[in-house]
Structure formats: structure tokens, C-alpha cells
C-alpha positions as CSV (number, residue, x, y, z in Angstrom):
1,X,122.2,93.3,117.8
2,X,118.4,92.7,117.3
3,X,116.6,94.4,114.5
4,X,113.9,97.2,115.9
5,X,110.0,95.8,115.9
6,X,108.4,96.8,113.0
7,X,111.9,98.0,111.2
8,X,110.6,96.0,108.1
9,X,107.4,95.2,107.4
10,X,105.8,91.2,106.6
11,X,103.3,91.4,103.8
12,X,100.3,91.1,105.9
13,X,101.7,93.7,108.2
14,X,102.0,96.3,105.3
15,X,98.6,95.3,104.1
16,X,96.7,95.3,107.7
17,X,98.2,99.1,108.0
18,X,97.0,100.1,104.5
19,X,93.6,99.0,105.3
20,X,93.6,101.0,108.4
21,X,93.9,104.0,106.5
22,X,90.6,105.0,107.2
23,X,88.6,102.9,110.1
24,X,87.4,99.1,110.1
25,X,86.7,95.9,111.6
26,X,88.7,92.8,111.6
27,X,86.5,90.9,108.7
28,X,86.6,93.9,106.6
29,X,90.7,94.1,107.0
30,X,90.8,90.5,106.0
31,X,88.4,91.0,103.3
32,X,89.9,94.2,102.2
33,X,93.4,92.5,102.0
34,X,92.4,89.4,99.9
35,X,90.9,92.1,97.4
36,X,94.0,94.4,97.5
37,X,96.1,91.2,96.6
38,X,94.0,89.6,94.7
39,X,94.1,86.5,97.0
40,X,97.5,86.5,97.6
41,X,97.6,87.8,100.8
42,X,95.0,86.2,103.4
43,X,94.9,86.8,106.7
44,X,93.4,84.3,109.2
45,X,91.9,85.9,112.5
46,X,95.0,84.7,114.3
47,X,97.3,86.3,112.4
48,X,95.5,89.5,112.1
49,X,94.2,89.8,115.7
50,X,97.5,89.1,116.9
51,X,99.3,91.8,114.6
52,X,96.3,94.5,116.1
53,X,97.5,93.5,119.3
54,X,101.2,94.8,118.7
55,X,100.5,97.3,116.0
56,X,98.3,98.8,119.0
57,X,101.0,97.9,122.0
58,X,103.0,99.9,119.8
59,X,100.8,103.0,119.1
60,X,100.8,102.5,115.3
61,X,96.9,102.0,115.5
62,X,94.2,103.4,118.2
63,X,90.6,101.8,118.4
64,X,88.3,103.9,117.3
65,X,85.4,102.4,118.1
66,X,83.9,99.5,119.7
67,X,80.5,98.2,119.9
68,X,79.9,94.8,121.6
69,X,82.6,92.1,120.7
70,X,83.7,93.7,117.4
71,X,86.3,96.8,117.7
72,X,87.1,99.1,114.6
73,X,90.9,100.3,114.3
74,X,92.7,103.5,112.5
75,X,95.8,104.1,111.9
76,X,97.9,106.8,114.1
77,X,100.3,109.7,112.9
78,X,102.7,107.3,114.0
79,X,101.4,104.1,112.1
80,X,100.8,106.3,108.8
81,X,104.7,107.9,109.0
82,X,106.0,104.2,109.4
83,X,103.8,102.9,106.6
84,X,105.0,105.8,104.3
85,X,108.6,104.2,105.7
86,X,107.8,101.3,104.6
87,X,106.9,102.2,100.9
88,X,109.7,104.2,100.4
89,X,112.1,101.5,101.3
90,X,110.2,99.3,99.0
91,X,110.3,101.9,96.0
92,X,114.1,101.8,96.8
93,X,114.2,98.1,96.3
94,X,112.4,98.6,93.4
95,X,114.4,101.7,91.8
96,X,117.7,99.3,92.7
97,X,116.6,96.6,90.7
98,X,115.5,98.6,87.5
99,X,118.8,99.8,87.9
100,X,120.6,96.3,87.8
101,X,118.5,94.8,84.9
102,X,118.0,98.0,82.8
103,X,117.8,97.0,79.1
104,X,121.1,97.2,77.2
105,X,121.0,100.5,75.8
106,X,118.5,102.1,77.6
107,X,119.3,105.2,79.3
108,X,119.7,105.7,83.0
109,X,115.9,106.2,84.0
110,X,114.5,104.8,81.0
111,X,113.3,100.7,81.7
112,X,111.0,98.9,79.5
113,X,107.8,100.6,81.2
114,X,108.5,103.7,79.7
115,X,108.6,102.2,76.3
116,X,105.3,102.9,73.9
């Protein structure tokens, strides 16, 4: 049985909706991203134009405003609940791991970051 579209969420997709929470261009998503990630997330206008394509298809995003060739995007009510999905799945992740490699000793909810 395939997996849903957009059931999980690539790097660049999670980082193209986060941008989007308020509006903006395709060169200031890519921009935005590299800063975000310090670099290690870079989108190429392929990639990115491509993933506005579905993200749109798909209601997650609406265009908010277009003047000439150059279109400015926002997320939806739909594309902010699955990107608020998204990071709770990854804080589950997260909250599993600590769990698995919690310092010998420590108690349950304590992990080296909430050492002084």
C-alpha cells in the first residue's frame, strides 16, 4: 500500500513550508532556507519550484500575490496543521531517542541538557 503524499516530510519540504509562514518569493525561500540551516539545506529553483507546484496542487500553500513573472506564496490552514504534523512527529523521534541513550543514572526525563 503506498504511503499518502506529504505523510512525511523531506528536509527541503519542511523548510520551504516554514518559510511560508508568512508570504515570499522563490529567491527569498531559497535564501531564507540556506540561513535557517546554515547552508545545509539549499534549494535549487528546480527543486523548489517543483515542490510549490505540489504543495499548491495540494492546497498546502495559496499565491498570494503575483506581480509580473515572480509569484509570492503563504502557507494555508491546511499547510500550517500538516507542518505542525510534521514537528510533532519529529519531537517524537527526538523524545524516543533521549529515551534510548539517557545517561546511566539519569532519571526518566532528565538527559544531559538538563545538566548545569
Amino acid at each position: 500500500m503506498p504511503r499518502e503524499k506529504f505523510q512525511t516530510l523531506t528536509e527541503p519540504m519542511f523548510y520551504t513550508l516554514l518559510c511560508l509562514h508568512r508570504a515570499a518569493y522563490g529567491a527569498e525561500i531559497m535564501e531564507q532556507v540556506a540561513a535557517l540551516t546554515g547552508g545545509a539545506v539549499r534549494l535549487g529553483p528546480g527543486t523548489l519550484y517543483h515542490l510549490l507546484e505540489e504543495f499548491h496542487a495540494a492546497g498546502l500553500i495559496t499565491e498570494s500575490d503575483a506581480l509580473g513573472r515572480r509569484r509570492t506564496y503563504r502557507l494555508t490552514p491546511k499547510g500550517e496543521a500538516l507542518l505542525q504534523n510534521e514537528y510533532a512527529r519529529l519531537c517524537r523521534l527526538t523524545d524516543d531517542y533521549r529515551r534510548v541513550f539517557r545517561p546511566r543514572g539519569a532519571a526518566p526525563g532528565q538527559d544531559k541538557e538538563d545538566e548545569p
